[in-house]
C-alpha positions as CSV (number, residue, x, y, z in Angstrom):
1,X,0.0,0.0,0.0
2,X,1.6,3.5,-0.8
3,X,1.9,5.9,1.9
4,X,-0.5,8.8,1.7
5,X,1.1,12.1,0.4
6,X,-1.9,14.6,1.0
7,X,0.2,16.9,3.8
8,X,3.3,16.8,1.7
9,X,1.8,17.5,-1.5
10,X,-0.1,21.0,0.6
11,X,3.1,22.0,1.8
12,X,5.1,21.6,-1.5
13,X,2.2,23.8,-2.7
14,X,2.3,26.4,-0.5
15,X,6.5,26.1,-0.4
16,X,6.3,26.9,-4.6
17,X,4.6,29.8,-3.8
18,X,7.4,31.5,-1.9
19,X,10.7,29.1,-2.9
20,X,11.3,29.0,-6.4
21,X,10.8,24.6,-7.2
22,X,9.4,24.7,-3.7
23,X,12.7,23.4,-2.2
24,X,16.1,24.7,-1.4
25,X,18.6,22.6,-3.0
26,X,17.7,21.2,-6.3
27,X,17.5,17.5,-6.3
28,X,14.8,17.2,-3.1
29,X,12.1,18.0,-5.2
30,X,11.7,14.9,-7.2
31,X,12.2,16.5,-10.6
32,X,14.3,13.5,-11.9
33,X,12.1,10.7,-10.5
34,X,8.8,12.3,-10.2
35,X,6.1,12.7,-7.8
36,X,5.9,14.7,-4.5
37,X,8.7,15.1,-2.3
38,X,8.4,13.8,1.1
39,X,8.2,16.9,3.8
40,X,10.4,15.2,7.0
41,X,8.7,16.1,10.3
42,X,11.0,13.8,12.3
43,X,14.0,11.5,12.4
44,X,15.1,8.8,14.7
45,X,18.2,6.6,14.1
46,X,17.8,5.1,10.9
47,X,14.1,6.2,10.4
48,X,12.6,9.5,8.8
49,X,8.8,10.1,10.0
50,X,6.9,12.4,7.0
51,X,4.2,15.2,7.8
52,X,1.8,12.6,6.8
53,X,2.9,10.0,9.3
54,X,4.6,7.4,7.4
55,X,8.0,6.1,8.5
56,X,10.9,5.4,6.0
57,X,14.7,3.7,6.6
58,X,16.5,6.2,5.8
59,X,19.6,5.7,2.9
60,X,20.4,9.0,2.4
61,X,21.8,10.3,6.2
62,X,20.9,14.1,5.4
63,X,23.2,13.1,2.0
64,X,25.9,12.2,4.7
65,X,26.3,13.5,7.4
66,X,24.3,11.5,9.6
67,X,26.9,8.7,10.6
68,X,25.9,7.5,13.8
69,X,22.1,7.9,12.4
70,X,19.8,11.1,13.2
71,X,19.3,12.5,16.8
72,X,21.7,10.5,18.6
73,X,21.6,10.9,22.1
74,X,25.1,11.8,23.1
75,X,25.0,14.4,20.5
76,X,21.8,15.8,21.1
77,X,23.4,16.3,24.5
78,X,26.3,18.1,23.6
79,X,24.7,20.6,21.4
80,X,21.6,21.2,24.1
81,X,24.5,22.1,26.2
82,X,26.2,24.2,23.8
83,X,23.2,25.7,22.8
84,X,22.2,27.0,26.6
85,X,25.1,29.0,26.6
86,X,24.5,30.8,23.2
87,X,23.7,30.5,19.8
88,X,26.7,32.5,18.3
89,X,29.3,34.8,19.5
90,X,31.5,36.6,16.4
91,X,34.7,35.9,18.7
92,X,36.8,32.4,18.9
93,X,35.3,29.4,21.0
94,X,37.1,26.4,22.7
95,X,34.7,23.6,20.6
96,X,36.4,25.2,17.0
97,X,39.9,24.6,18.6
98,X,39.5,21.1,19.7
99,X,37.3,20.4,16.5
100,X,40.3,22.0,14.3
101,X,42.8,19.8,16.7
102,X,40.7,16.2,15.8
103,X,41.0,17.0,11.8
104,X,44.5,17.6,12.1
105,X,45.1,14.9,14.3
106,X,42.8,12.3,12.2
107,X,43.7,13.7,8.5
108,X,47.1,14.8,6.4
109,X,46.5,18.3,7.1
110,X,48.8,20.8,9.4
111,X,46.1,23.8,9.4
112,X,42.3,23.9,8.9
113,X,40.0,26.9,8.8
114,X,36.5,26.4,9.3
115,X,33.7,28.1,7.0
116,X,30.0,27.1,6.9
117,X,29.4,24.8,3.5
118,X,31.5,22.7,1.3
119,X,31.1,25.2,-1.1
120,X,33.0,28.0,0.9
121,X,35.4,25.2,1.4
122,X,36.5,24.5,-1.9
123,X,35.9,28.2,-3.3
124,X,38.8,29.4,-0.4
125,X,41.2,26.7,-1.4
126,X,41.0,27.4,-5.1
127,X,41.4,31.4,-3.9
128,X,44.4,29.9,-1.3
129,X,45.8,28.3,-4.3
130,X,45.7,31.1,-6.7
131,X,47.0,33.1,-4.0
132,X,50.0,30.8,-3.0
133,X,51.3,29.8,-6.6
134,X,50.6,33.0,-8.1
135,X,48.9,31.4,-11.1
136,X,44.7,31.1,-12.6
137,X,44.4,28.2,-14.1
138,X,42.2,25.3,-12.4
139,X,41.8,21.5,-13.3
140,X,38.7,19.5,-12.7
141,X,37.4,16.5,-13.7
142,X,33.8,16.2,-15.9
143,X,31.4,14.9,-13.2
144,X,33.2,15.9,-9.9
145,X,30.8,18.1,-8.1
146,X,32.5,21.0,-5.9
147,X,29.9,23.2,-4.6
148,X,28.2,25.6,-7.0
149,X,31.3,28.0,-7.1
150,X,31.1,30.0,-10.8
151,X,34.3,28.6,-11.8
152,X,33.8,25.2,-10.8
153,X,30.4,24.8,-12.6
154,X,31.5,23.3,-15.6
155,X,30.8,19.5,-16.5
156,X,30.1,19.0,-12.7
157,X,27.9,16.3,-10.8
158,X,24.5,14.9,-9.6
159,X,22.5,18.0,-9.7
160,X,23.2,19.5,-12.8
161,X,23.7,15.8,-14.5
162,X,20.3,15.4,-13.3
163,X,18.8,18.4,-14.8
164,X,21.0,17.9,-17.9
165,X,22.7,21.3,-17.9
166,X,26.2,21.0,-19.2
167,X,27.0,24.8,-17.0
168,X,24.1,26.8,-15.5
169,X,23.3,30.3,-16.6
170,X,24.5,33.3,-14.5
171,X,28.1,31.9,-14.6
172,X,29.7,34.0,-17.0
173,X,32.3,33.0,-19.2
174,X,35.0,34.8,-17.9
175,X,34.6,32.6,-14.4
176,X,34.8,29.4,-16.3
177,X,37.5,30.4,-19.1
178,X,40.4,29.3,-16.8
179,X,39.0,25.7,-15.5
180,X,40.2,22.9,-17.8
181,X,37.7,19.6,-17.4
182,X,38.8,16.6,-18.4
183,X,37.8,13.0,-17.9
184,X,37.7,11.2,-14.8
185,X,40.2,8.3,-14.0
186,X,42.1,9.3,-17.8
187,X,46.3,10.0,-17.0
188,X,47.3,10.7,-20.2
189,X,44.6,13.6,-20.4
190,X,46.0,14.8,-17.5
191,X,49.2,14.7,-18.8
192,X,48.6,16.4,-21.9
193,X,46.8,19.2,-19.9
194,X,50.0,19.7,-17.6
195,X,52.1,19.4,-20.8
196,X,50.5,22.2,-22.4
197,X,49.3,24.3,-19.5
198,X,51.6,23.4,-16.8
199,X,53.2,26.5,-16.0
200,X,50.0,28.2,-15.6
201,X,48.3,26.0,-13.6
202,X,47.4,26.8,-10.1
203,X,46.2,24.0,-9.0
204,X,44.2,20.4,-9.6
205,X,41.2,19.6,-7.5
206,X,39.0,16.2,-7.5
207,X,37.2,14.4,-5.6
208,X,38.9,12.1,-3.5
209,X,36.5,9.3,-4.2
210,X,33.1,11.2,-6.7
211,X,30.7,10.3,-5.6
212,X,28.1,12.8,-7.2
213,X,27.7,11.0,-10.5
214,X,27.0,8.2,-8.2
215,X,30.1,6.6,-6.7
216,X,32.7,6.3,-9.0
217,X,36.0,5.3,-7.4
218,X,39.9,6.0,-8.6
219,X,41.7,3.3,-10.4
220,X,44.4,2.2,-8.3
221,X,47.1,4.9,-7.9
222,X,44.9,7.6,-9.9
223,X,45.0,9.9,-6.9
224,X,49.0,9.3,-6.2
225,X,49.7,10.3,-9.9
226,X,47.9,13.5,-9.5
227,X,49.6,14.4,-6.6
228,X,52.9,13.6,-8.0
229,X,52.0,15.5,-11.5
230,X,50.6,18.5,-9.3
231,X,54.5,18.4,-7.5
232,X,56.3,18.1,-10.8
233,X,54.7,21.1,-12.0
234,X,54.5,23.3,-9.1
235,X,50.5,23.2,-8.8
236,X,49.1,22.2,-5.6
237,X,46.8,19.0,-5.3
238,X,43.4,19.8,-3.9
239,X,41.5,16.9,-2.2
240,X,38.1,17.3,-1.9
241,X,36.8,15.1,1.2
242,X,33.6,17.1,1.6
243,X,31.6,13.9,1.2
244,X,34.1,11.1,1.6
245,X,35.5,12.8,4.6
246,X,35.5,10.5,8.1
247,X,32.8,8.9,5.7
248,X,34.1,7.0,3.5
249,X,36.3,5.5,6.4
250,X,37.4,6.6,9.8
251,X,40.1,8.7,7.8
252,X,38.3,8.7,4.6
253,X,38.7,8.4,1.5
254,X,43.1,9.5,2.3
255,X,43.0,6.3,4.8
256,X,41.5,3.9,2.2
257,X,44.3,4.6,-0.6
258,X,46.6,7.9,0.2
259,X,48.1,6.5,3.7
260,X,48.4,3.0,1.6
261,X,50.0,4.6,-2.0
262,X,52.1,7.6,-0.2
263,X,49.8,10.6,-1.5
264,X,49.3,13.3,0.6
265,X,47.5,17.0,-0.7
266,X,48.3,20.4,-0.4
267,X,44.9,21.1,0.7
268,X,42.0,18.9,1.8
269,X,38.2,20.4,1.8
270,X,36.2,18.5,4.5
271,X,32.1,19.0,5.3
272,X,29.1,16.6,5.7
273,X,30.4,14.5,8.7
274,X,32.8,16.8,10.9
275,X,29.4,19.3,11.2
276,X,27.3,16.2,12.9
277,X,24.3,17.6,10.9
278,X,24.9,21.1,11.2
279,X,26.0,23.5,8.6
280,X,30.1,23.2,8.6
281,X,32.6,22.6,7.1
282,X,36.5,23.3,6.2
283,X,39.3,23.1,4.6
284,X,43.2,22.4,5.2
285,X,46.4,21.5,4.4
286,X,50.4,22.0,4.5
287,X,51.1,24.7,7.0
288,X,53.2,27.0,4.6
289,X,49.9,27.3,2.3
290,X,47.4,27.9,5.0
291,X,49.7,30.4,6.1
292,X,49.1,32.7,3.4
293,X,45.3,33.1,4.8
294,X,44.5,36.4,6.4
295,X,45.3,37.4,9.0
296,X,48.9,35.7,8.6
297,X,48.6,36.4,5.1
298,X,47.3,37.9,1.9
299,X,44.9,35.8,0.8
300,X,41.1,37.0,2.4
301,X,38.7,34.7,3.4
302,X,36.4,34.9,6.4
303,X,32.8,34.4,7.5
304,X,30.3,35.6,10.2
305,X,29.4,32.0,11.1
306,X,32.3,30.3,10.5
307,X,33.6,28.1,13.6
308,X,30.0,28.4,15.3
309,X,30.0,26.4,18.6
310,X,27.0,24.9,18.3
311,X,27.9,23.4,15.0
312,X,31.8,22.5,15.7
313,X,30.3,20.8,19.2
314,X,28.2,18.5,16.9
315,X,30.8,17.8,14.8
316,X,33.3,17.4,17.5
317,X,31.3,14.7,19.0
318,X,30.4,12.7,16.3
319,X,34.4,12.9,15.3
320,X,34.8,11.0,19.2
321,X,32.1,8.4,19.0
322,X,33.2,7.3,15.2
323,X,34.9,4.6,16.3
324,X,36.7,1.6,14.4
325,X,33.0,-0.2,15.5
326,X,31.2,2.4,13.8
327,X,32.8,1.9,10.7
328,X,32.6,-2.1,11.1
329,X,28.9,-1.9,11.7
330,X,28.3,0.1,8.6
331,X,30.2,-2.0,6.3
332,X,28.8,-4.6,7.2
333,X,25.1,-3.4,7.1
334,X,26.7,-2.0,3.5
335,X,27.7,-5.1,2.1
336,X,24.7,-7.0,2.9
337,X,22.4,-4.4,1.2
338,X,24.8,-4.1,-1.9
339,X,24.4,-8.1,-2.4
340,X,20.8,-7.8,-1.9
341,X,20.6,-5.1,-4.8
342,X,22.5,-6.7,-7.2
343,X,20.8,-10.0,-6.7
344,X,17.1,-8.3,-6.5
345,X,18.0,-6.8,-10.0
346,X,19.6,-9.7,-11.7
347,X,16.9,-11.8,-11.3
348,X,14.5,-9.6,-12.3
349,X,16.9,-8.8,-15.6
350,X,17.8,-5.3,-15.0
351,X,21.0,-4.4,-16.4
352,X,23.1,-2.2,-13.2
353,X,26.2,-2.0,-11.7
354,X,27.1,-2.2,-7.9
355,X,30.3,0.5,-7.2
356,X,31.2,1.4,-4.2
357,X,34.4,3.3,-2.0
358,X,34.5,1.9,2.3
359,X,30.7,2.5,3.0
360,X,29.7,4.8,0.4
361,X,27.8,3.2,-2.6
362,X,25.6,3.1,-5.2
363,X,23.7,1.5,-8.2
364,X,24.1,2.6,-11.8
365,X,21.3,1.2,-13.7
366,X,24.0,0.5,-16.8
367,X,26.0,-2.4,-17.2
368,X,29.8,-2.9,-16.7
369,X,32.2,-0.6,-15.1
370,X,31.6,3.4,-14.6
371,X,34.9,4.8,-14.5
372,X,33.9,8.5,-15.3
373,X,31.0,10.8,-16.1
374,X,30.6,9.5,-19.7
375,X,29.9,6.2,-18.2
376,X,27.9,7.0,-15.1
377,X,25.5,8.8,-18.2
378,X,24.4,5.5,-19.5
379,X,22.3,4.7,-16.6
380,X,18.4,4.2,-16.8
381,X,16.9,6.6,-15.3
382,X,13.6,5.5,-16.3
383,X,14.4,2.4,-14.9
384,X,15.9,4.2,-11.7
385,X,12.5,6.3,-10.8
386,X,10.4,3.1,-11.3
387,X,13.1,1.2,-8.8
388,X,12.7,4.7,-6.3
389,X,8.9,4.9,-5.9
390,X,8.6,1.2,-5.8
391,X,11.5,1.0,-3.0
392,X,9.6,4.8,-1.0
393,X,6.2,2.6,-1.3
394,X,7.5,-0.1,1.1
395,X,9.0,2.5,3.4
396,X,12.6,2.8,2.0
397,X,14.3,6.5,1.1
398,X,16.4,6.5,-1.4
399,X,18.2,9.3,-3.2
400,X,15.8,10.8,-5.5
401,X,18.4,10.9,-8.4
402,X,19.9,8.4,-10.3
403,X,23.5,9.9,-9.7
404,X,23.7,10.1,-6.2
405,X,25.9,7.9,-3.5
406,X,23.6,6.0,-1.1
407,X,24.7,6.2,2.7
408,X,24.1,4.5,5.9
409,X,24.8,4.6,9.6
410,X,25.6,3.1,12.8
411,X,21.7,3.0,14.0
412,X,21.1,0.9,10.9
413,X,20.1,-2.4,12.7
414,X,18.4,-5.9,11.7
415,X,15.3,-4.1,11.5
416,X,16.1,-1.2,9.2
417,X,18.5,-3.3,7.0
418,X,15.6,-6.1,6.6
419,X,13.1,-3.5,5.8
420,X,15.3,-2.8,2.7
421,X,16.3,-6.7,1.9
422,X,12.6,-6.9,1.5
423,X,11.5,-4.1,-0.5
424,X,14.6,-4.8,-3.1
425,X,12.8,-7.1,-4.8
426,X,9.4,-5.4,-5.7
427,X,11.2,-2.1,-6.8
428,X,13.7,-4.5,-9.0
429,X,10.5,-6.2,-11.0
430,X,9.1,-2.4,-11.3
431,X,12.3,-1.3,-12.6
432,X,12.8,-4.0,-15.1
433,X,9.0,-2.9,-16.2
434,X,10.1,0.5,-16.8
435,X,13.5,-0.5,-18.6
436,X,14.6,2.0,-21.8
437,X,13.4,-0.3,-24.9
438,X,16.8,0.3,-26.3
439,X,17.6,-2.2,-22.9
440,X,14.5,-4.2,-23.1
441,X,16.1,-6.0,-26.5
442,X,19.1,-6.9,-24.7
């Protein structure tokens, strides 16, 4: 039976009237899978309650952030406590110091600034790395999503791949005309780039792991050779761990490859997890570099909200309980729902790919390997709505977007991870019903 959707469907009325789409980030309002978006009254562990009362497991963690699952205790605690003694001071607190201390002490960074959204953070380290090298050019990678910073809105992920809009207008040419895109996971197109741009070149940033055109992990020593190219050439090498972040793994996506293959950045953005919910975020790296930041240095960056103690408390304390157990549980609850998807679809004949990096994952609704955007663009996404509403029906939340990472948490138990094990394969017939005919003759 499909859970009713008459309070939802009011408030997504009356929020059109006064947000433009009715939402305020692009992807929550069901555009690419249809239907009306859920309105969340409440959230509990692994559980989202709607406005109309219906309960769902939860696979998206606020896109994140939500590790050890939503209103945990101990950290609901810590940030009532924070909270009694103010909201917001304009002045330095002691949570942003021992916040800034855990990152450095977890992650290969010697300073870290905090700002308020993983866009800030990766629009100040491209401005820290102009600054420090003394050069314009950027690299990216086609699919790599960074925040919706002008010059960094070309070819990027989920949202605008699910929208199909190669750039977005209001970004004028002039803020793109010095970012370079090329493929994902390709080393002789970075080559040739550094080859014929090299000296110009300020710096390189990627993803550590993308996972906004659905997780797409780097070949095996991918990330070392870019930081190695970025050396030979005098750019810096700008890791962006927004999502993967103390996500990905305890250390993220650097402790899955970069303390194994020797890499280490210039500069590392981090958000999602280290704000426990809250908006934060940061970004770090090799003390010389972060040196050059104002007030020590040139470079200007700063923010009315940046460092606020309610926020760095939340993510201060969800740092301390992310413990090697943590990260055990969620594999494990990982690994048993990717085998359950890939079996659900390939008995029901639906073509799709199972990808993965520590506990992030996803499904691309394509066959064989996605190694970069191109690839990632062959998925159904016909196929992938049908698979969505079929899987909401039966009280499971997915991402409402074929290109987006699924996540889980700690407060994932039997029950939760059964609830999905049993809906997987319902939503796989309804998928295979609503296959592309160009896949149906297959």
């Amino acid at each position: 039976m499909s859970p009713t959707t008459a309070a939802s469907g009011a408030l997504f009325e009356r929020a059109r009237a006064v947000t433009p789409g009715g939402v305020n980030s692009p992807v929550r309002a069901f555009n690419a899978v249809g239907g009306t978006p859920r309105f969340i009254r409440s959230a509990s562990g692994a559980w989202l309650t709607d406005v109309d009362g219906n309960d769902y497991v939860d696979l998206i963690c606020s896109w994140g952030p939500m590790l050890l699952g939503h209103a945990h205790p101990e950290v609901q605690a810590a940030v009532a406590a924070a909270v009694a003694r103010g909201t917001s001071y304009g002045a330095p607190t002691e949570p942003e110091v021992e916040l800034a201390e855990e990152i450095v002490a977890r992650a290969p960074v010697e300073r870290v600034r905090f700002v308020s959204s993983g866009t800030e953070a990766t629009m100040s380290a491209i401005r820290l790395a102009r600054g420090f090298t003394g050069r314009d050019v950027i690299v990216k990678f086609a699919g790599c999503y960074h925040g919706h910073v002008d010059s960094l809105l070309a070819s990027a992920g989920s949202g605008l791949a699910t929208f199909a809009v190669p750039g977005t207008p209001g970004v004028p040419e002039s803020s793109t005309a010095l970012t370079l895109v090329l493929p994902y996971n390709d080393r002789a197109a970075v080559e040739k780039v550094f080859a014929e741009h090299g000296d110009r070149i300020a710096c390189l940033i990627t993803e550590a792991a993308p996972g906004n055109m659905g997780v797409v992990p780097p070949e095996p020593g991918f990330n070392a050779f870019l930081a190695e190219t970025c050396t030979r050439h005098g750019a810096l090498f700008v890791s962006d761990e927004v999502m993967t972040g103390f996500r990905a793994s305890k250390l993220g996506q650097w402790g899955l490859d970069g303390a194994v293959e020797g890499w280490r950045p210039d500069l590392m953005t981090f958000g999602k997890v280290m704000g426990g919910g809250f908006p934060a975020a940061a970004f770090g790296g090799r003390a010389d570099v972060m040196s050059r930041l104002a007030p020590e240095g040139p470079v200007y960056q700063a923010g009315t909200l940046s460092g606020n103690p309610i926020a760095t408390t939340a993510g201060l304390t969800t740092l301390r309980l992310a413990t090697d157990e943590v990260y055990a549980h969620i594999d494990a609850a990982a690994d048993t729902i990717k085998a359950a998807a890939a079996d659900a679809l390939s008995t029901a004949g639906v073509a799709h790919t199972v990808q993965a990096t520590g506990t992030m994952f996803s499904v691309f609704f394509a066959e064989g390997t996605v190694r970069d955007f191109g690839d990632a663009s062959r998925t159904d996404s016909a196929a992938y709505a049908a698979f969505f509403h079929a899987m909401l029906d039966s009280g499971v939340y997915l991402p409402p977007s074929a290109y987006e990472a699924w996540f889980l948490s700690s407060a994932h138990d039997d029950r939760a991870v059964q609830t999905v094990l049993d809906a997987l394969p319902g939503a796989a017939r309804a998928a295979a019903a609503a296959q592309a005919p160009e896949l149906e003759t297959r």
